[in-house]
N, C-alpha and C positions, 0 to 999 in steps of 0.2 A: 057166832062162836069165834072167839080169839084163841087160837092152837099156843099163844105165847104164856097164857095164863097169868100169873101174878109180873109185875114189869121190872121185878130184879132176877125172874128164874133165868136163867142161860138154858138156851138149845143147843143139842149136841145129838149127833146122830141122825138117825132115820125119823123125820117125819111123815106122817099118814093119814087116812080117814079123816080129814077136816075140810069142812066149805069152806072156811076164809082164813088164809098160813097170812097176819100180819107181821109183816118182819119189819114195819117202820121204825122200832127204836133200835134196829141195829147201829151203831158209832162207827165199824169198823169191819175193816173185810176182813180182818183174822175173824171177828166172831161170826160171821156170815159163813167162813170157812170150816168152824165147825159141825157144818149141815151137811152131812156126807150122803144125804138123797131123797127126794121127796117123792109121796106115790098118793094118788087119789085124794087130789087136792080142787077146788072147784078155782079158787082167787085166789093168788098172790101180792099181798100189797108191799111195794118195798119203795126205797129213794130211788130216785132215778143215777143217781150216781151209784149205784150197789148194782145195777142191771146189767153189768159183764159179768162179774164175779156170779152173779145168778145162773147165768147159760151155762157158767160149769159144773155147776150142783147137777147128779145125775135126776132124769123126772120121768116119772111115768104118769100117767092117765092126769096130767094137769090141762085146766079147760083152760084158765086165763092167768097169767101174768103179766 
């Protein structure tokens, strides 16, 4: 399951309920910034350069990013 859907949607908001949040085509931590919290997520796949910006997105019940 890809939570990003079609790869021009933009995320914004509360993400949820998904085994696998890819966030690899994020470009930019403004767009990364608009993720204001994730909850019951199992994976996170993101760049490793996006993985600060990560830890301040609030998270609950994530198994692995």
């Amino acid at each position: 399951m890809n939570a990003t859907g079609p790869r021009n949607q933009e995320l914004k908001g509360r993400i949820s309920s998904v085994a696998v949040l890819d966030l690899r085509q994020m470009k930019s931590v403004d767009e990364l910034c608009n993720i204001t919290g994730i909850s019951a997520v199992g994976v996170i796949l993101l760049s490793d350069s996006f993985q600060g910006t990560l830890a301040s997105i609030p998270m609950k019940s994530v198994v692995q990013s």
